[in-house]
C-alpha positions, 0 to 999 in steps of 0.5 A, a space after each residue: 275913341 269911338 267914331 261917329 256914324 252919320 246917316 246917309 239915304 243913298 251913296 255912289 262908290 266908283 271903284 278904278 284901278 289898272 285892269 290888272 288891280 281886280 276892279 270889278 272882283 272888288 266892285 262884285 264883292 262890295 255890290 253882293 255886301 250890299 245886296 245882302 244888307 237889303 239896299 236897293 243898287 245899281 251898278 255899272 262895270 266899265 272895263 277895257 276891251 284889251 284882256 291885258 292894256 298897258 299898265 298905268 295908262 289911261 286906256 286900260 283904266 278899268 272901273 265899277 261903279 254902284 249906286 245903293 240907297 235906302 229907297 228905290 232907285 233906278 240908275 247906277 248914278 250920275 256922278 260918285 260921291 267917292 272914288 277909289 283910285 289905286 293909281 294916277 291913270 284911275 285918278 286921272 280918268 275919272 276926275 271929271 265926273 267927281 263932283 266938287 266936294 267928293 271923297 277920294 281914296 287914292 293909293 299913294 304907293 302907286 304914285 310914283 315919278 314914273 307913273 305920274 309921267 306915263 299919264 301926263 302929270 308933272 306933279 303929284 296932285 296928292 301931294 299940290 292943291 290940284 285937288 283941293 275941290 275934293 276931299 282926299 284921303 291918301 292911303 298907301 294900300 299897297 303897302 299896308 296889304 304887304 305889310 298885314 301878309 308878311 306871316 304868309 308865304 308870299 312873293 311881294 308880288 303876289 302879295 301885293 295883289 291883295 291890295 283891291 281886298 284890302 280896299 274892299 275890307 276899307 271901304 266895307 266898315 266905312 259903308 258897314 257891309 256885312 263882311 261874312 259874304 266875302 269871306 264865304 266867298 274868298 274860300 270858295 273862290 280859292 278853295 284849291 288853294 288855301 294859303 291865297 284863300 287865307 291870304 286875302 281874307 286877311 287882306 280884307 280884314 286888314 283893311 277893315 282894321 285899317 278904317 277902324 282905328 286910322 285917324 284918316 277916317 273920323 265918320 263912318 257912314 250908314 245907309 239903312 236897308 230899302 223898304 222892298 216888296 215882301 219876298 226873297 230877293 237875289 243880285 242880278 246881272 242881267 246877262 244871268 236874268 237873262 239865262 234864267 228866263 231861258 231856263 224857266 221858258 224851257 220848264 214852262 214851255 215842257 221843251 228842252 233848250 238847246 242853245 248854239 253860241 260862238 262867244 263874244 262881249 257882252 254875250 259869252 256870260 249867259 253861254 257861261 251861265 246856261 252850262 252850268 244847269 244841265 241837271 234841267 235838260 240844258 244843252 249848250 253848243 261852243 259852235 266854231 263860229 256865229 254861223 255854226 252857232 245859229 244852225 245848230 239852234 235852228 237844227 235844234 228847233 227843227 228837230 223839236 227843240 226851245 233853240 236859242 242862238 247868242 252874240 252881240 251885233 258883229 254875230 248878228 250880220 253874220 247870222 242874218 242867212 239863217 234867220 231868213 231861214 228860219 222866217 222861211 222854214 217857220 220854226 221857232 228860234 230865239 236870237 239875244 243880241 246883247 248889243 254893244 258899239 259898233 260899226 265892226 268891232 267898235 268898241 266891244 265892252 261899251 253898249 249901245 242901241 244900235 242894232 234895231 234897224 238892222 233886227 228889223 230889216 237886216 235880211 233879204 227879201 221881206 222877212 219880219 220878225 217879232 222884236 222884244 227889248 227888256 228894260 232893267 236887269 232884272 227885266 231881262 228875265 220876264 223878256 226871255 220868257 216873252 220871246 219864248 211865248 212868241 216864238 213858240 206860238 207863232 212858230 217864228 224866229 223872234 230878236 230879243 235885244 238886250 246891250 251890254 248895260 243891261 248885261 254886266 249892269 246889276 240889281 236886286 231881283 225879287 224871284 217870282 212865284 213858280 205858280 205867276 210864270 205864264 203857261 207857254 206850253 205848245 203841242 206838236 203835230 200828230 198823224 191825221 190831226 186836223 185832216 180828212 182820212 188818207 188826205 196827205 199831212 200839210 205843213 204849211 196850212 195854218 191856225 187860223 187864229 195865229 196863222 203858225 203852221 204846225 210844228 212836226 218832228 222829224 221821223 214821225 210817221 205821216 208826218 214827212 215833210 219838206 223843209 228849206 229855204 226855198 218859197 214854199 206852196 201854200 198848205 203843202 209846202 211843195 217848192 213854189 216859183 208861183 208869183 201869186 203864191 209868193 205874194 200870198 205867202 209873203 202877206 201871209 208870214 207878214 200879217 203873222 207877225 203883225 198880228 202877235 198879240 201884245 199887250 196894250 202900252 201903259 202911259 205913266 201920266 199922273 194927273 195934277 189936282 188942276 185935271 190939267 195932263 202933260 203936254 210932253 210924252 218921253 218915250 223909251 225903249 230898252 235899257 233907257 228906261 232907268 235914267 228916262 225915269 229917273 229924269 222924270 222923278 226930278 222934273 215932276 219934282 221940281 213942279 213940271 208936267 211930263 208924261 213917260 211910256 217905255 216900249 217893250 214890243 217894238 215889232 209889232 208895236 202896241 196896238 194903241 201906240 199911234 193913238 199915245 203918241 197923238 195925244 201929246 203935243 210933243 213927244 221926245 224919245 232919247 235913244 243911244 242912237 242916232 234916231 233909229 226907233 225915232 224913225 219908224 215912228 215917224 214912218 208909221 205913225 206921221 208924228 215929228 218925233 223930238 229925237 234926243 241921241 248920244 252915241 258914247 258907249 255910256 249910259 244916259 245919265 239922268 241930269 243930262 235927260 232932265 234937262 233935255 225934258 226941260 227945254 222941250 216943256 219950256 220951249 213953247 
């Protein structure tokens, strides 16, 4: 019998399972399916901090979630039309976000007494009306995976690993993901060991069989490609967007890249990243520690380098003496801090904005730098490239702040055109440049359109210099215990950073057929960007005026920012924070900024935000 397709524009799958059941391999796989057959996704992994929770229990609870559609979409979603629970703790955790009516495919093997009591269930719900909202498909995964590999010479242990392929092959013909990409990669990815390689191929198309012919599944579901921009698209994290932007910041700026990192959640993937292109002149540093890390960036910046340091908010602190070395000394550095929640080690696989204040005031003495947040993650490509141009042409220190949505978060990515990247290239001092025959070499005297001093390489001949954290005389660069000096070189290193050219802020505000503009501005920076404008789409839906601008120059802001914000009669700015960039508006601009603030660890989502838009458009 054949099985009805029925047609749907945009689906949201979350995967869940134990940490150990391979919940974001599985959801990697599915989003790459997807990616290939032309959907426009988001995806959001949400995994423990532990390498290993305890089994079965409710903080080792690992999931991956994705949104995929036939149109443009800006968020991993809400809430999941479908659960994949492998086990009572997957179940249990996620439950609350299913809205009524939702699929669920559980696992019933791992519905066991003993597991059902380690996370507070006296009965099984698969088994009572506990879930009777909710459309349950009760599928024994792991013992059918067992079952489809008894030809293979497997432990049951080992063969009841496979159980997340089999998921996967599953949930594959019920959503029609092409299957030749996971394939490809299963061989690949085992590709030393054949029999585990074969293994789990056959588990996938296990159970991709299993959807074909059980009566369990009567509709299979078909969500046909977006209409994207013509041109060559690839899946991206952004942790990856991010590595290639560096890349690309190094090619175009004709410096080689050095980056100093120390591992650390979210960050270590772009260090992973970035080692695997030494064939374009990439050097990448496992430092012993965050302060080794940034020495060896800034060291490589002095010495002639594109020097890019890594981490998440406790390197940050760690970090903050040799920034204000760098502010001092004027050399170009990059600092990512992929930012994750706090204070301390928080929780170090959820994300946060959390780190503003401290990129912006987090040193001693007054040291500014230039701080840039990229908004998607695909984004986190055009950024890196940004943070270089300022860098290097400013000769500065600058903080680009990514977090850790951004980092593990996902979508498609259309490759940009070599020819449409920015030329960043910069040119190094040169012996008697710029200066009167036999007048000695001045390190410190500055181009007067971007105030940067030059930037000479060490061991030029004519070129020697002093270098260092102590205040440095104006022009030489002689050590200076001189007040009026120090306030001359402190405005000087200040208005160098406030006079950064950046582009002016561009505000989204589509004028009704009356000429009447909205009253309300939702502001945004960072990875907010998604679920503020998707929360926009909904309002302008229903019939409601609101207007949104999303910052990616937070330091110095847009030169027009001031005038934006006036012009509304309120302006409300949700951060994942309790008010941070909503404070210095408040301080520069005199504007009673709407502060919206949740501080979960989680992203925002979108039906949460439009109904916060909504009371404010209602509460005059």
């Amino acid at each position: 019998m054949t099985k009805r397709v029925q047609q749907l524009d945009r689906v949201i799958i979350r995967f869940a399972g134990d940490s150990g059941d391979g919940m974001q391999l599985t959801g990697d796989r599915f989003t790459a399916g997807t990616a290939e057959f032309g959907n426009d996704l988001s995806t959001l992994p949400n995994f423990p901090a532990e390498i290993r929770a305890p089994a079965g229990t409710l903080p080792g609870v690992s999931s991956f979630q994705l949104h995929f559609a036939d149109h443009d979409i800006l968020t991993p979603g809400d809430a999941p039309n479908v659960l994949v629970a492998m086990n009572p703790a997957a179940l249990k955790a996620n439950l609350g976000d299913l809205p009524r009516g939702a699929d669920i495919i559980v696992n019933t093997d791992e519905f066991t007494k003993r597991n059902l009591q380690k996370v507070g269930y006296d009965t099984n719900p698969v088994e009572d009306d506990a879930l009777a909202e909710w459309r349950v498909h009760a599928v024994p995964l792991t013992s059918l995976t067992v079952r489809a590999l008894e030809g293979f010479d497997l432990s049951k242990k080992d063969a009841e690993r496979s159980k997340n392929m089999f998921a996967l092959g599953l949930l594959s013909w019920l959503y029609h993901r092409p299957t030749e990409h996971t394939i490809k990669f299963l061989e690949a990815k085992f590709a030393k060991k054949p029999e585990i390689a074969k293994a789990n191929i056959a588990a996938f198309q296990a159970g991709w069989n299993y959807g074909e012919t059980t009566e369990s599944f009567s509709v299979s579901y078909e969500v046909k490609p977006a209409k994207l921009a013509p041109g060559l698209y690839r899946n991206i994290s952004g942790n990856q967007a991010l590595a290639y932007g560096l890349i690309a910041a190094s090619v175009q700026s004709e410096l080689p890249l050095f980056l100093g990192s120390y591992p650390i959640t979210p960050a270590s993937d772009i260090l992973h990243e970035l080692s695997k292109h030494k064939r374009f002149g990439i050097r990448t540093f496992q430092a012993e520690d965050e302060i080794a890390g940034v020495g060896a960036a800034l060291g490589a910046a002095f010495g002639g380098a594109l020097g890019v340091t890594t981490t998440s908010g406790p390197g940050v602190v760690l970090k903050g003496e040799t920034i204000g070395l760098a502010v001092m000394t004027e050399l170009p550095l990059i600092l990512v801090d992929v930012q994750r929640a706090g204070p301390s080690t928080g929780m170090p696989t959820k994300t946060e904005q959390t780190d503003l204040l401290m990129a912006m005031f987090g040193r001693n003495g007054e040291s500014p730098v230039p701080i840039i947040a990229p908004s998607t993650p695909s984004d986190c490509f055009d950024a890196a490239i940004e943070a270089a141009r300022i860098a290097v042409k400013y000769r500065t220190p600058v903080y680009l702040l990514s977090d850790g949505y951004l980092a593990n978060g996902s979508e498609p990515w259309r490759l940009p055109e070599i020819a449409d990247l920015p030329d960043i290239s910069t040119e190094f001092a040169q012996p008697g440049e710029g200066e009167s025959e036999g007048e000695e070499f001045l390190p410190y005297k500055r181009d007067p359109e971007t105030l940067a001093r030059p930037w000479a390489i060490p061991g030029t001949a004519g070129l020697e210099h002093r270098i260092g954290g102590i205040e440095k005389a104006d022009g030489s660069g002689n050590i200076s215990y001189d007040p009026n000096n120090h306030d001359l070189m402190v405005r000087l290193r200040a208005a160098k950073i406030a006079g950064i050219d950046v582009p002016d802020l561009e505000v989204d505000d589509p004028e009704g057929p009356d000429g009447d503009r909205a009253k309300v501005l939702v502001v945004g920076w960072g990875s907010t960007y998604g679920p503020i404008a998707a929360a926009v789409r909904r309002i302008r839906k229903s019939g409601g005026k609101v207007a949104q601008v999303h910052l990616r120059h937070l330091n110095p802001l847009p030169a027009n920012t001031g005038e934006i914000l006036k012009k509304y009669d309120k302006v409300l700015l949700p951060e994942i924070n309790l008010g941070q960039l909503a404070l210095l508006l408040r301080a520069k601009f005199l504007v009673d900024i709407i502060s919206y603030n949740r501080v979960r660890g989680l992203p925002f989502k979108a039906e949460e935000l439009a109904g916060v838009i909504q009371d404010v458009i209602d509460s005059d």
